[in-house]
N, C-alpha and C positions, 0 to 999 in steps of 0.2 A: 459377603466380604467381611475381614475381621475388623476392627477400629485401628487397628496400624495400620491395614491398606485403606480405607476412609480417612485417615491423617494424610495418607503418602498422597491421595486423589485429590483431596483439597489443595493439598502444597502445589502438589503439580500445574491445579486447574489455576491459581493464584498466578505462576509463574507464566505459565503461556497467557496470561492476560496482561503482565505487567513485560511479558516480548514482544506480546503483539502491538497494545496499546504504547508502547515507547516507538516501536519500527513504524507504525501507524501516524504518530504523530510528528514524528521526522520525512517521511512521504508526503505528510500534507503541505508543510512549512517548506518543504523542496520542491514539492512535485507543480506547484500551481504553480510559481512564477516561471520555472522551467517550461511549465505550456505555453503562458503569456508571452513569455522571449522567443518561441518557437510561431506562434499567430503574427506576433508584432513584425518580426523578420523575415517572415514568408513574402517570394516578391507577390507585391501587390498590399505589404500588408502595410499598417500603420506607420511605422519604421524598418523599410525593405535594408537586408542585408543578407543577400542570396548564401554569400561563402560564410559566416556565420552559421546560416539556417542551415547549410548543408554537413557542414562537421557536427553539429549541436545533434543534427537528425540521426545520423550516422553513429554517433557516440551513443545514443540514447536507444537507438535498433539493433546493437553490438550484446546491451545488455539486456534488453527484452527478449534476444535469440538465446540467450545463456541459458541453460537450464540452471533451476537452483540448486543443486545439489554438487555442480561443478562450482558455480558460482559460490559456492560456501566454503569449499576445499582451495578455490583460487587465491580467496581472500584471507586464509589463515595469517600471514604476512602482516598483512590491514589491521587486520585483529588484533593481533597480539600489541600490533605497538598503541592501537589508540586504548584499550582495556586489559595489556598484561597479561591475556591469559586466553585461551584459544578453546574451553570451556565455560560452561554455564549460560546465565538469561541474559548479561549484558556482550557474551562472548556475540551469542546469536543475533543478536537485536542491528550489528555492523553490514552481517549481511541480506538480512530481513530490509532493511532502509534501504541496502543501495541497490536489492534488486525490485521493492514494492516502487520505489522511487519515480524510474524513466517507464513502469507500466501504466503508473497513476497520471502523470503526464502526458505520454499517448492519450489517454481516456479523454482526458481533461482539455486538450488541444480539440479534442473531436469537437466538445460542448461546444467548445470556445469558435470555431470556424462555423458554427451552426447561427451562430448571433446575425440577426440580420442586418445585411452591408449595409443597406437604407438606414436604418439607426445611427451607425459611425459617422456616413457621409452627411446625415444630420448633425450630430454633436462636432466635425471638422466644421461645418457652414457658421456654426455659431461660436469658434472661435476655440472650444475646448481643449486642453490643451493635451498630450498622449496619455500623460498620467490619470486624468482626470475620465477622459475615453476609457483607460483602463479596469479606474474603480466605479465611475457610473453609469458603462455602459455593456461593455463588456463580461466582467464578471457579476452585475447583477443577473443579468440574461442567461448566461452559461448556469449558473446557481443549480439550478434542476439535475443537471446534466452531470455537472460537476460533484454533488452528492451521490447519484446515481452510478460515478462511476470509483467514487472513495468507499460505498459500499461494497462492492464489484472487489476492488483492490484489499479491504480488511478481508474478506471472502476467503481469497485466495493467501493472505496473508497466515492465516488459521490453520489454513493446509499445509502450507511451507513451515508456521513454526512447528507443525508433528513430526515431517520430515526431518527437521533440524534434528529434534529430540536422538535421530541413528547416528547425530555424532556427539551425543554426551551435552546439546543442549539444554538438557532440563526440561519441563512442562510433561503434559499429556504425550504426546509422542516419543518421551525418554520411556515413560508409565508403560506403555504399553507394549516397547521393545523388550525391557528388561524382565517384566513381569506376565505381559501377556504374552510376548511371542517366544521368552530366552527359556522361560520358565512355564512353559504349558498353560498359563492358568486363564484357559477363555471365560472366566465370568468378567476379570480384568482387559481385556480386551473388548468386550461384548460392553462393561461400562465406559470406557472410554471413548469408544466409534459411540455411543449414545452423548455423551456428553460434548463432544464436537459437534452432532449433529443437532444439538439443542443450542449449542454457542453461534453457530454456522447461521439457525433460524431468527435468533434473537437477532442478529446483526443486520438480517437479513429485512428483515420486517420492522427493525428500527430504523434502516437507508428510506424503507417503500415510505413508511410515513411522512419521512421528511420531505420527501420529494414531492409527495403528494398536497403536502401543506405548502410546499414553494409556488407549485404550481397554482393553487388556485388564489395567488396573492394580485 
């Protein structure tokens, strides 16, 4: 490869990390309490509100069934008025968030219904109050489960912002439409599916560890 495509692959790789890690860290900051409202209102759950839990449910399986690539084209609208512009890494990062969003929360509800009821029914006996349920009982115990499934969620995050890249998003998957596939030139495509797949492992095995170190706390 020449040193202007080594320029243009670093830019790229720069950019899919600063769409993912922004879509990333809007899923996290959305996606947990979305679970938490989703366990808490479940009946039976700490704060039962069946018709709630069921629009919430509903709303959230509407967008999990979406493909992303419609869901990208839907949101153009979304787009353009929160970032002005229906291009580039912040164009991308609106629907990167709201479709990584209600997947990371499904995950994250799983954790969270895993916590054992004897726990809760403990911390209710002694008085605790839901909130408190929720930060010292609940989400410490879901922890594992819950990292385990935000790994899962950047994963597939990586994949969706290549895709992006077929509508003029920017990163590795712009790279490799215009250059590897528009323009013949498979050593650029042969680098970039390597360079995913080394982003893909690094994420991958930076989840395992953590979970691994949660777990033996």
């Amino acid at each position: 490869m020449s040193p202007i495509m080594l320029e243009r692959l670093w830019e790229a790789l720069l950019d899919t990390l600063l769409m993912v890690g922004s879509s990333a860290a809007i899923a996290l900051l959305a996606g947990i309490p979305l679970a938490v409202l989703l366990v808490l209102t479940a009946p039976g759950g700490v704060l039962p509100w069946p018709r709630f839990n069921k629009v919430a449910g509903a709303i959230v399986n509407a967008f999990r069934a979406t493909p992303f690539i419609v869901l990208l084209v839907a949101l153009i609208p979304l787009t353009r008025l929160l970032t002005g512009t229906t291009i580039g890494v912040w164009a991308a990062v609106v629907p990167l968030s709201i479709s990584a969003t209600p997947f990371f929360a499904r995950i994250a509800e799983v954790s969270l219904r895993e916590v054992d009821a004897g726990l809760i029914e403990a911390a209710q006996a002694m008085g605790c109050r839901r909130r408190h349920i929720v930060w010292h009982v609940l989400l410490p115990q879901a922890l594992p489960g819950i990292v385990g499934g935000f790994t899962i969620t950047v994963v597939s995050m990586i994949g969706a912002s290549a895709m992006a890249g077929a509508v003029g998003a920017g990163g590795l998957g712009d790279l490799a439409i215009r250059y590897g596939y528009q323009r013949f030139d498979t050593t650029v495509m042969v680098v970039v599916i390597a360079v995913l797949v080394a982003l893909v492992s690094a994420v991958q095995l930076t989840g395992d560890f953590w979970v691994r170190r949660l777990k033996q706390r």
